[in-house]
ZANUVO-430751 format. One record per residue (C-alpha): x, y, z; residue in one letter. Coordinates in nm, 3 decimals, always signed. Example, Ala and Ser with C-alpha at 12.3 -4.5 7.8 and 13.67 -1.06 7.14 Angstrom:
site px +1.230	py -0.450	pz +0.780	koltor A
site px +1.367	py -0.106	pz +0.714	koltor S
***
This chain:
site px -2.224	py -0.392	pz -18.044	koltor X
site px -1.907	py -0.419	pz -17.961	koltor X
site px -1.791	py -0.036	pz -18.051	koltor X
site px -1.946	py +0.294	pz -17.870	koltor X
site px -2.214	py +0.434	pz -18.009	koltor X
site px -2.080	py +0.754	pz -18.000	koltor X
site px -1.678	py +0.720	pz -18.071	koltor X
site px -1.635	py +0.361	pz -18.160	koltor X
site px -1.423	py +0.302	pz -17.857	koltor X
site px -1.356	py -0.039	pz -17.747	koltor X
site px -1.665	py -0.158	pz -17.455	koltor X
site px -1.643	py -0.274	pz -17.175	koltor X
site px -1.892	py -0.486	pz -16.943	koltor X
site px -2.047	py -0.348	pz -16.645	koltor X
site px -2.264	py -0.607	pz -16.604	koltor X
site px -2.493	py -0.893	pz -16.772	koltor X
site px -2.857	py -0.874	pz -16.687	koltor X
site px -2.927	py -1.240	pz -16.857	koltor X
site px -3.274	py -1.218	pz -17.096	koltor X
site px -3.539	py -1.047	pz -17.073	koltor X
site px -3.871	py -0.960	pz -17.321	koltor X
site px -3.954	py -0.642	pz -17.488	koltor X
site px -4.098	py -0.395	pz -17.217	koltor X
site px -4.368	py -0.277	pz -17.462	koltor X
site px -4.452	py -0.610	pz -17.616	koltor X
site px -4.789	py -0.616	pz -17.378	koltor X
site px -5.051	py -0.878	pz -17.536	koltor X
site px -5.448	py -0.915	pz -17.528	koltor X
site px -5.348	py -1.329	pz -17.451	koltor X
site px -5.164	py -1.531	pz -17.235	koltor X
site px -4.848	py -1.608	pz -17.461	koltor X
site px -4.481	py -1.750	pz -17.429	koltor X
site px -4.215	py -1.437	pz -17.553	koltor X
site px -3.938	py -1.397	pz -17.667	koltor X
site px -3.674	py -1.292	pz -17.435	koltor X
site px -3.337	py -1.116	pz -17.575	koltor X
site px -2.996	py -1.084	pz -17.387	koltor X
site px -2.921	py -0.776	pz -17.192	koltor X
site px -2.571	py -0.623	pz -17.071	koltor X
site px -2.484	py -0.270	pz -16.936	koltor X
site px -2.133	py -0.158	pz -17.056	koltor X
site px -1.912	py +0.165	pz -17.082	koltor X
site px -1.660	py +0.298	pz -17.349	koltor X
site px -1.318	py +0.256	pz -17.229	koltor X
site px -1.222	py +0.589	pz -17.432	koltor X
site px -1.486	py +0.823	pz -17.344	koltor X
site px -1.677	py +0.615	pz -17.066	koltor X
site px -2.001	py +0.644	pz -17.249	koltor X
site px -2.262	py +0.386	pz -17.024	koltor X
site px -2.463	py +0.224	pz -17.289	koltor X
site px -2.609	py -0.135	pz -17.378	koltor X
site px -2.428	py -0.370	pz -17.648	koltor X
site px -2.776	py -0.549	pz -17.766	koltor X
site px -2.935	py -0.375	pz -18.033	koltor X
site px -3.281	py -0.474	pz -18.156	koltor X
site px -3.455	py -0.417	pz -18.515	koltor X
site px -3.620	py -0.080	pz -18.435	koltor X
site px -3.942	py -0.167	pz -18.575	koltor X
site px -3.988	py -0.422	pz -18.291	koltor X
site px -3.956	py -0.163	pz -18.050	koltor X
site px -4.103	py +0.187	pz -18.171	koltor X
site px -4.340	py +0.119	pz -18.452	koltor X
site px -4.631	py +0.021	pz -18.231	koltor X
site px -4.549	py +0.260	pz -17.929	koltor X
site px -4.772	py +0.247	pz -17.596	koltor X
site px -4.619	py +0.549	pz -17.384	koltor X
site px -4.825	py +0.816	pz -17.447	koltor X
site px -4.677	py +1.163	pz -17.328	koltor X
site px -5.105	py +1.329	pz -17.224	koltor X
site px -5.099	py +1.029	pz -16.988	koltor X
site px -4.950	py +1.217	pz -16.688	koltor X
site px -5.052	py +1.519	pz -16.572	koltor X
site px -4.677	py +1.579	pz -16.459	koltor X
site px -4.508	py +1.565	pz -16.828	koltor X
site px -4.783	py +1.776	pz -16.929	koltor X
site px -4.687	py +2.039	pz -16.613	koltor X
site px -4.296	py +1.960	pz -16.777	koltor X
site px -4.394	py +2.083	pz -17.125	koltor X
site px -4.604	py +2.377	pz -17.021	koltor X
site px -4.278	py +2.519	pz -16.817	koltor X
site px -4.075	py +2.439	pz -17.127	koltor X
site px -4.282	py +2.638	pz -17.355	koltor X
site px -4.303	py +2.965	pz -17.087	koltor X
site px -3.880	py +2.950	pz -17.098	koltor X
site px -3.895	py +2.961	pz -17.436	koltor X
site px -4.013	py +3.342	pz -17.412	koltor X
site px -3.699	py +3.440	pz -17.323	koltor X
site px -3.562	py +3.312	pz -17.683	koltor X
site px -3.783	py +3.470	pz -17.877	koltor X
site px -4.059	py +3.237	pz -17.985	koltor X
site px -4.316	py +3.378	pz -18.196	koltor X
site px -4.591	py +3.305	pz -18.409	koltor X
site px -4.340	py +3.314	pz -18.697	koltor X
site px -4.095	py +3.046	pz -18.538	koltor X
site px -4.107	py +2.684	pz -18.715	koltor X
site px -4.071	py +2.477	pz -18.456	koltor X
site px -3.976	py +2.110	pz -18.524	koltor X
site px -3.990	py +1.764	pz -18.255	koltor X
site px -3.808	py +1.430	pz -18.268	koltor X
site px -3.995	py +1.187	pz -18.182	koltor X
site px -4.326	py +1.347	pz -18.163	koltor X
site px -4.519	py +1.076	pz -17.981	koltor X
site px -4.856	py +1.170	pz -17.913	koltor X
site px -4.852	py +1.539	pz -18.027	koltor X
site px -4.878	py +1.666	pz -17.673	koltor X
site px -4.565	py +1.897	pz -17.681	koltor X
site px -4.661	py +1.988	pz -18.074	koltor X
site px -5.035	py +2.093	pz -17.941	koltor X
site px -4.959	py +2.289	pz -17.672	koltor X
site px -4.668	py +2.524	pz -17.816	koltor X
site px -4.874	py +2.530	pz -18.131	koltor X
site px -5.185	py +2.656	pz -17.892	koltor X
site px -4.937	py +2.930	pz -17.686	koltor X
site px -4.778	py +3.103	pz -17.986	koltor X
site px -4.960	py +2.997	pz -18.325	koltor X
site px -4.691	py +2.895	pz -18.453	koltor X
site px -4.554	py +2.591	pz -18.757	koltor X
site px -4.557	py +2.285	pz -18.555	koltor X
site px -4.383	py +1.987	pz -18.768	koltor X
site px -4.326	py +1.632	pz -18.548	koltor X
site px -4.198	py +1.306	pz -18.639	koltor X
site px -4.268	py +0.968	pz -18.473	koltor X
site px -4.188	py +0.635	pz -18.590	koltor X
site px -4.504	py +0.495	pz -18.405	koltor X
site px -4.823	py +0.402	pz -18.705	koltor X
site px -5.046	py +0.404	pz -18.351	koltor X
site px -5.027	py +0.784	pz -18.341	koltor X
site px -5.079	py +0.834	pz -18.682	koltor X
site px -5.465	py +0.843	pz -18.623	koltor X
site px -5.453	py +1.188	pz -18.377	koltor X
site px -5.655	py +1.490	pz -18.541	koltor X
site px -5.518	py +1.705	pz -18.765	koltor X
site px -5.499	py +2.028	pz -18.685	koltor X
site px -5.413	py +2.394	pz -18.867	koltor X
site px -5.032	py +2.392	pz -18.859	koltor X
site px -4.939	py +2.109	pz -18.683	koltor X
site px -4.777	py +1.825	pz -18.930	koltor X
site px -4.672	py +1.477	pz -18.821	koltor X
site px -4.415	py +1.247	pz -19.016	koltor X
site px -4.443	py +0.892	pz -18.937	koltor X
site px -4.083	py +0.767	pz -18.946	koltor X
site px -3.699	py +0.757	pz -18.785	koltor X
site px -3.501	py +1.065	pz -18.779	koltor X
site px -3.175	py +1.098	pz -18.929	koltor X
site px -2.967	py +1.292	pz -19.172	koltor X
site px -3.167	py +1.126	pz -19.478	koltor X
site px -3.464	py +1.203	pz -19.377	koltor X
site px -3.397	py +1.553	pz -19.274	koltor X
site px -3.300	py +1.627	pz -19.710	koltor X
site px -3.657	py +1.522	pz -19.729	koltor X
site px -3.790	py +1.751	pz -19.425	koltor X
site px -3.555	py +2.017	pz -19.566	koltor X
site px -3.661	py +2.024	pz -19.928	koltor X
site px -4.045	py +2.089	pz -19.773	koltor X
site px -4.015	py +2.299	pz -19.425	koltor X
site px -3.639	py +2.462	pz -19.548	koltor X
site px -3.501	py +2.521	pz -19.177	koltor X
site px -3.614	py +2.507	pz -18.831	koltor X
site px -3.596	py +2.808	pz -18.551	koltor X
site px -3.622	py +2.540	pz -18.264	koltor X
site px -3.577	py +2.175	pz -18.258	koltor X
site px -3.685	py +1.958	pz -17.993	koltor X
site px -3.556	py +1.630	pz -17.899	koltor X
site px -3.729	py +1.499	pz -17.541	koltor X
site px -3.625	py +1.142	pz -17.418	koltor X
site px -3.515	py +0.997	pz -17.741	koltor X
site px -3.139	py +1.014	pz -17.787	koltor X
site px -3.082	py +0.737	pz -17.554	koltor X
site px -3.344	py +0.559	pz -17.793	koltor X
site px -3.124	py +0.544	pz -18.122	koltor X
site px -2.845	py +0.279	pz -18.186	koltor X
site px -2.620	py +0.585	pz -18.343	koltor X
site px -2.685	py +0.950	pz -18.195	koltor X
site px -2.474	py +1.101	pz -18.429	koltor X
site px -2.729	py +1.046	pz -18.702	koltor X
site px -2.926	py +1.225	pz -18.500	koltor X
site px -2.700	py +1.553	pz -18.481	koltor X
site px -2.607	py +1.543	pz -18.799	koltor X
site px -3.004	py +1.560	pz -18.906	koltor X
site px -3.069	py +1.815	pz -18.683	koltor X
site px -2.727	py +2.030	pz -18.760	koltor X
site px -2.867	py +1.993	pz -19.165	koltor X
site px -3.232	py +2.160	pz -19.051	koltor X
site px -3.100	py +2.427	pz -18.797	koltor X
site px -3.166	py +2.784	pz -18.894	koltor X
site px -2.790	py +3.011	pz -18.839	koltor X
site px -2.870	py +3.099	pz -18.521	koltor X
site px -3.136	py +2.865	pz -18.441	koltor X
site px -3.147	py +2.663	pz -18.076	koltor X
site px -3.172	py +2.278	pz -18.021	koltor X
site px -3.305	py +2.167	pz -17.686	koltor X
site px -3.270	py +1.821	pz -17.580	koltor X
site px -3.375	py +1.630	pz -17.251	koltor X
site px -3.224	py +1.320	pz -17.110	koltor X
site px -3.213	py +1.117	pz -16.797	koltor X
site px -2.934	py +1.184	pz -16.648	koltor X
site px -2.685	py +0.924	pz -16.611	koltor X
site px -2.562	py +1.091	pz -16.234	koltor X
site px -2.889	py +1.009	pz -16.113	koltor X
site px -2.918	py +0.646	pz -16.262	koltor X
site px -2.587	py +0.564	pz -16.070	koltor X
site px -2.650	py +0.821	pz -15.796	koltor X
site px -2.989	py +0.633	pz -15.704	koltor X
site px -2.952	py +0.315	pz -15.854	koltor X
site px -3.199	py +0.347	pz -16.117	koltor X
site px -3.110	py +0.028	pz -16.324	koltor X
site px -3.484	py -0.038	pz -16.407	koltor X
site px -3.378	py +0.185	pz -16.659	koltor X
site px -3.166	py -0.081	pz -16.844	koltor X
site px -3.409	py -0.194	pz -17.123	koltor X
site px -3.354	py -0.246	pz -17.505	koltor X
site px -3.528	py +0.051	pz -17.587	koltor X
site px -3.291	py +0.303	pz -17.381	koltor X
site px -2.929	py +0.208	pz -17.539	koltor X
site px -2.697	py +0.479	pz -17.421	koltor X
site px -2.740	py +0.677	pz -17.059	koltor X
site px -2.606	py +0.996	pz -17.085	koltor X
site px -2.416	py +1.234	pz -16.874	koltor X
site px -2.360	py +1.612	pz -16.992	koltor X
site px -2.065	py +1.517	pz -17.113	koltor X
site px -2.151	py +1.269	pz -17.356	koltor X
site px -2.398	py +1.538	pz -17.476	koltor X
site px -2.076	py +1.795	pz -17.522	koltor X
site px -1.909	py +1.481	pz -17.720	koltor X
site px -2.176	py +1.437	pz -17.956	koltor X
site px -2.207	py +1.882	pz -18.007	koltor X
site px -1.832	py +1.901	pz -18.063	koltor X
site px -1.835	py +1.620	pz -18.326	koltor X
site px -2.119	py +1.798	pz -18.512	koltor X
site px -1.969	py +2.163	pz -18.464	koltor X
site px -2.261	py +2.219	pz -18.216	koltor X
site px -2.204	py +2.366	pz -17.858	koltor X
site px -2.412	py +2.317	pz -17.536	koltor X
site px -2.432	py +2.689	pz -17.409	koltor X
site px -2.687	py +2.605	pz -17.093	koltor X
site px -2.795	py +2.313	pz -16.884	koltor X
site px -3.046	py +2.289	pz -16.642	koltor X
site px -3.192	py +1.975	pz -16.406	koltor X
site px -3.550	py +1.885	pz -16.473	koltor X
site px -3.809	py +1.648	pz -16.233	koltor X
site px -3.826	py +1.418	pz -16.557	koltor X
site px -3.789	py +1.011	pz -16.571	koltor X
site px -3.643	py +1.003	pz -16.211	koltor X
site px -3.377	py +1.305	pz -16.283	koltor X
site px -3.342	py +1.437	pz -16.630	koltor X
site px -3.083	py +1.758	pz -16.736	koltor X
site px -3.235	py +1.987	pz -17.033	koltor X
site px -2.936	py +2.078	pz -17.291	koltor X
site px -2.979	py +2.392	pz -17.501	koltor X
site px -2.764	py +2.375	pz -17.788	koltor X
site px -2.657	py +2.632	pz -18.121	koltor X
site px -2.442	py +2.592	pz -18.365	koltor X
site px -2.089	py +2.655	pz -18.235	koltor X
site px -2.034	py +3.019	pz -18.346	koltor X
site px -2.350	py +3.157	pz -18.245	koltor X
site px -2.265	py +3.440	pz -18.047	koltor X
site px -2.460	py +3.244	pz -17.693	koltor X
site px -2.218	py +3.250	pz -17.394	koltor X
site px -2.133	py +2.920	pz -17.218	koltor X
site px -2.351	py +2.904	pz -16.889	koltor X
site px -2.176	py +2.875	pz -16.522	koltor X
site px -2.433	py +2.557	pz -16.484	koltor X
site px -2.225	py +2.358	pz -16.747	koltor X
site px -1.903	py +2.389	pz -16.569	koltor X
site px -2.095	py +2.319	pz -16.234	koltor X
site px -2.243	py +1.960	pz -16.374	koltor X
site px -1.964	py +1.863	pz -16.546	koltor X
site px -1.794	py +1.860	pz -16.196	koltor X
site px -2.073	py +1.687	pz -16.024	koltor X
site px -2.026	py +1.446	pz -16.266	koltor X
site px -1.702	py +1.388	pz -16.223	koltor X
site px -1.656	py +1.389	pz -15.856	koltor X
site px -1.954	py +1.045	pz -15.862	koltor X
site px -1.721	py +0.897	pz -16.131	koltor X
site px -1.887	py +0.894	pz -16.417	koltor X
site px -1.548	py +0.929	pz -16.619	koltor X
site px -1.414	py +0.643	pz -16.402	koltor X
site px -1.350	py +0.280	pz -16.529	koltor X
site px -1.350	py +0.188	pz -16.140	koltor X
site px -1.659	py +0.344	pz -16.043	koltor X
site px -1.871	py +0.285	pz -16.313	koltor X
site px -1.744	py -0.124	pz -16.308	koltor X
site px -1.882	py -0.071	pz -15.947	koltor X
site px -2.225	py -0.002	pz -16.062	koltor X
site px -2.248	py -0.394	pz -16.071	koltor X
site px -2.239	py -0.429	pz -15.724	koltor X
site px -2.549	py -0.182	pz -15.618	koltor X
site px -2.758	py -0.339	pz -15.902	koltor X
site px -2.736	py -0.655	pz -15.762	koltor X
site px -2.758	py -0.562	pz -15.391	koltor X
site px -3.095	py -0.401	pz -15.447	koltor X
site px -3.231	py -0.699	pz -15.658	koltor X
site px -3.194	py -0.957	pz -15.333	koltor X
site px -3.313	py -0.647	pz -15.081	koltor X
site px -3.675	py -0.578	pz -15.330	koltor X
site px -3.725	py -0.951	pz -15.368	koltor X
site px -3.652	py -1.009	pz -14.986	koltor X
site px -3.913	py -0.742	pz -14.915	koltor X
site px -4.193	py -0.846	pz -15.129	koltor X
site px -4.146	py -1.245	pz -15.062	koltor X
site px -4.131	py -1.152	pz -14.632	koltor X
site px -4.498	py -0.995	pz -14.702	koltor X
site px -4.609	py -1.293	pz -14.922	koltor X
site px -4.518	py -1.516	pz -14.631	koltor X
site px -4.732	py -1.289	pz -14.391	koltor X
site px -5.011	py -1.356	pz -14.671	koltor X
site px -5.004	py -0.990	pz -14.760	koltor X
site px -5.189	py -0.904	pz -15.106	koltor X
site px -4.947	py -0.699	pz -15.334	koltor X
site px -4.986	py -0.572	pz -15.659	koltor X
site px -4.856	py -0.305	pz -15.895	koltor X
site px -4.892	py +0.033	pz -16.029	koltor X
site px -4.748	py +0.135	pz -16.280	koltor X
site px -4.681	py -0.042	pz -16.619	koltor X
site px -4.377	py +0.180	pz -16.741	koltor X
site px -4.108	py +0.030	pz -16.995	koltor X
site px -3.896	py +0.089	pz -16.659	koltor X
site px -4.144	py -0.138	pz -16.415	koltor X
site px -4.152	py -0.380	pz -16.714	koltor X
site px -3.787	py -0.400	pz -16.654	koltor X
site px -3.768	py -0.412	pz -16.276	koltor X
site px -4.029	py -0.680	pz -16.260	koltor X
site px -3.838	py -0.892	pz -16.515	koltor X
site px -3.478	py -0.858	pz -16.340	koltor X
site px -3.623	py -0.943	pz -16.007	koltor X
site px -3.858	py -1.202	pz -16.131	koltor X
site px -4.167	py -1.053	pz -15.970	koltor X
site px -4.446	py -1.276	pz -16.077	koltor X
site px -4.795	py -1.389	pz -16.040	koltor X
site px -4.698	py -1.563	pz -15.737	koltor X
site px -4.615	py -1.274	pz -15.567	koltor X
site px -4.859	py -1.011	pz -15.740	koltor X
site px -5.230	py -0.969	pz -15.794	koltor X
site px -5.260	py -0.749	pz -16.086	koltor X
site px -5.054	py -0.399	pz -16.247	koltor X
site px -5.249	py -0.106	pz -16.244	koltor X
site px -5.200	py +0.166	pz -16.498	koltor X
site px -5.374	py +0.460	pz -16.648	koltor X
site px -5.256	py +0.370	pz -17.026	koltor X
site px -5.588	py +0.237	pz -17.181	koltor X
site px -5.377	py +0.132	pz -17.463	koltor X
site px -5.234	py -0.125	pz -17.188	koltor X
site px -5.548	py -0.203	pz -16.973	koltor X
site px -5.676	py -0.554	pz -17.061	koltor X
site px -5.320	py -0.661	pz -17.140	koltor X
site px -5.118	py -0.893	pz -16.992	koltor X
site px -4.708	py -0.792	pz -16.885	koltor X
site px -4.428	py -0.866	pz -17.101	koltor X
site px -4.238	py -1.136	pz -16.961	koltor X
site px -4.424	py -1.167	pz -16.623	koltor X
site px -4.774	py -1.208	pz -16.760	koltor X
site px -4.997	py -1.006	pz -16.524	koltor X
site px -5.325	py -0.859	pz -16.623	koltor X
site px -5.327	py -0.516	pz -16.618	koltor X
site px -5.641	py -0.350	pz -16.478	koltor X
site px -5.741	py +0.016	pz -16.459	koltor X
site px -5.640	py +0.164	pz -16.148	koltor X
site px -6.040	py +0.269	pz -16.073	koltor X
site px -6.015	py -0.104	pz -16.005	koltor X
site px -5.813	py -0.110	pz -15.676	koltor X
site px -6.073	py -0.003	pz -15.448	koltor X
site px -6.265	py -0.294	pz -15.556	koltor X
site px -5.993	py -0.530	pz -15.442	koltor X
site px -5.823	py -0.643	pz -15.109	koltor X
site px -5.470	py -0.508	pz -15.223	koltor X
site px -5.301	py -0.383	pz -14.923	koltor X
site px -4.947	py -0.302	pz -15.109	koltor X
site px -4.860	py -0.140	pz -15.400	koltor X
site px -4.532	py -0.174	pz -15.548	koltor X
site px -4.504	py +0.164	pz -15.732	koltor X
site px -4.280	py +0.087	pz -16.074	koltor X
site px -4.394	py +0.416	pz -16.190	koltor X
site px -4.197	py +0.603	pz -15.914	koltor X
site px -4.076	py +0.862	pz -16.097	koltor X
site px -4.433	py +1.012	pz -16.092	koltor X
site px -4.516	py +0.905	pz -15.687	koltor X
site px -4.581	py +1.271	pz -15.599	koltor X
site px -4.915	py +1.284	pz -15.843	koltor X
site px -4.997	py +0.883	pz -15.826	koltor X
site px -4.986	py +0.883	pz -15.458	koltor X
site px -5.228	py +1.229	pz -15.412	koltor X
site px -5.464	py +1.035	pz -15.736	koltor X
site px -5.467	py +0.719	pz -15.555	koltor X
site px -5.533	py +0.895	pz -15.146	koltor X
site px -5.823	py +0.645	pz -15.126	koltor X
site px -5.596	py +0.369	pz -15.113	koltor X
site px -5.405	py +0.501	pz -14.820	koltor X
site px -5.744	py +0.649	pz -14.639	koltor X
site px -5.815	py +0.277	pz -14.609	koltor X
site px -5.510	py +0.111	pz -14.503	koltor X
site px -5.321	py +0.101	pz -14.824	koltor X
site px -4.957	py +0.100	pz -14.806	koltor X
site px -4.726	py +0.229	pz -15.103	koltor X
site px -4.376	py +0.016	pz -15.164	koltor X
site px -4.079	py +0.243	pz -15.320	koltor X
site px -3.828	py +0.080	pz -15.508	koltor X
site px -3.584	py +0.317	pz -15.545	koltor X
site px -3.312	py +0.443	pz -15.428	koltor X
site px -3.367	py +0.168	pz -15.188	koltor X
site px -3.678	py -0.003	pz -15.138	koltor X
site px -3.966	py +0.133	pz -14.837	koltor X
site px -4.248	py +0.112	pz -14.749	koltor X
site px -4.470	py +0.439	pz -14.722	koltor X
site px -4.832	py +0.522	pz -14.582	koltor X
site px -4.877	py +0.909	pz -14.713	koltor X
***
């Protein structure tokens, strides 16, 4: 692309990350991949961060292998979600609706807590095998305005709509509002959860520059895309999600809500790091780089001391990371993840068997390189064994360390 994907502005490069290959495209057999170019730009009108390679979707999100009920800490996530939702008056007669479904975990749970109309859709055929249950209804396909005549003309409108970690999935978000603006009730709320750009430049979170996450947005890019649909973001709030996230709660824009005092506030945050400066975010360059040749100092100064390292975590962001920094079998053992839709596989790009992580204890790994870091907190308590015997945990980010509890 050479437009934003929200305005159309003219963008402009931050910088080029060469080739890499899909971070889901994990395979039973050794295999050569295809590897697609990667650059990290900004819209010189609004300053939107986003990528300029766009990929057939199908090749990313048809067979998907992130399921949410893998971690016990998006499950935590949802469960607080659904208690906040008291306060707006969610009932067993509420028709609740979710973008990008995934693995029903968020559909399950509020159906379970209020008895409610649960309707999901998910592009992914993998999760179209998950057990039916009493009403709870799963669409396998894309959202957009197109499809939501369709979801219209058989659910009328929705109450709630939910859209976690998917906007910065889709090639043109206003689709997206423009679906969601056609199936919201009057005075019906849309909640939406990103990661938050401030904390991607704040921490240096460039693992997660892949070709499934085009845009990175900020609050404001969220106001941008409300005002264009006649939509208004009337709270905000910071979540533990994906490394930082901020949870958006949206109406229609002459619902009688009152703008929160936590808009104004992270609107300013944002712009006192810079993220509505050409300057600052062209300096973004420099810490990506920096932190490459400090990780892959690190890990090759243990391989010369013949320390064993391996992985944990096999994320669409570690995927990534390992890819940028060229972290190899020559400097790993193995990747360790929970996913046993990814066990037995071997890493995109890097081509490293993933085990199950009931596995390390039977090896001599005495470092970890945590790719997953975003969930350390409950990996490092699941995996206390490790440590107990002389384990040692490496942190990538926001710079990389080594830790021992």
């Amino acid at each position: 692309m050479v437009k934003c994907r929200i305005c159309r502005g003219k963008l402009i490069k931050i910088v080029d990350l060469g080739k890499i290959s899909l971070v889901g495209n994990f395979s039973r057999k050794l295999k050569k991949q295809k590897k697609f170019k990667i650059s990290l730009n900004f819209c010189a009108k609004c300053k939107h961060v986003q990528i300029a390679e766009i990929l057939n979707p199908n090749l990313l999100f048809r067979k998907y292998l992130w399921e949410t009920g893998v971690s016990l800490s998006n499950i935590s996530l949802i469960q607080d979600l659904i208690k906040k939702l008291k306060k707006y008056g969610v009932s067993k007669k509420s028709k609740i609706f979710e973008i990008a479904s995934n693995d029903g975990s968020f559909l399950n749970l509020i159906n379970k807590k209020y008895k409610c109309l649960a309707v999901g859709i998910d592009p992914a055929t993998n999760f179209k095998k998950l057990p039916k249950k009493r009403k709870i209804f799963t669409i396998t396909n894309y959202f957009n305005f197109d499809q939501s005549n369709k979801i219209k003309k058989k659910f009328k409108t929705f109450d709630y709509i939910f859209a976690r970690n998917v906007l910065a999935h889709v090639p043109d978000p206003n689709k997206i509002f423009k679906g969601v603006k056609n199936v919201l009730k009057k005075n019906g709320k849309f909640i939406l959860e990103v990661p938050h750009l401030n904390n991607i430049i704040r921490y240096n979170q460039y693992d997660n520059i892949f070709h499934e996450h085009i845009g990175f947005h900020s609050l404001k890019s969220i106001i941008d895309l409300s005002i264009r649909h006649n939509l208004k973001v009337f709270d905000v709030e910071k979540i533990d999600s994906q490394g930082g996230s901020i949870r958006c709660f949206l109406s229609n824009k002459n619902s009688p809500e009152k703008i929160s005092k936590r808009v104004t506030l992270i609107m300013k945050e944002e712009q006192k790091l810079g993220l509505n400066s050409s300057m600052k975010l062209k300096r973004f360059k420099v810490k990506i780089l920096s932190h490459i040749k400090k990780l892959k100092k690190l890990l090759n100064e243990l391989k010369k001391k013949q320390k064993r390292i391996s992985i944990y975590g096999a994320s669409g962001k570690g995927q990534a990371l390992m890819q940028f920094c060229n972290i190899n079998s020559k400097i790993v053992d193995y990747v360790f993840d929970k996913s046993r839709l990814k066990q037995g596989c071997f890493t995109p790009g890097t081509q490293i068997k993933i085990k199950n992580p009931i596995d390390i204890k039977k090896t001599n790994i005495q470092y970890l390189l945590l790719l997953s870091w975003n969930l350390k907190k409950e990996i490092i308590k699941q995996e206390k064994s490790f440590i107990q015997n002389g384990g040692k945990f490496i942190i990538p980010f926001p710079s990389p360390k080594i830790v021992q509890k």
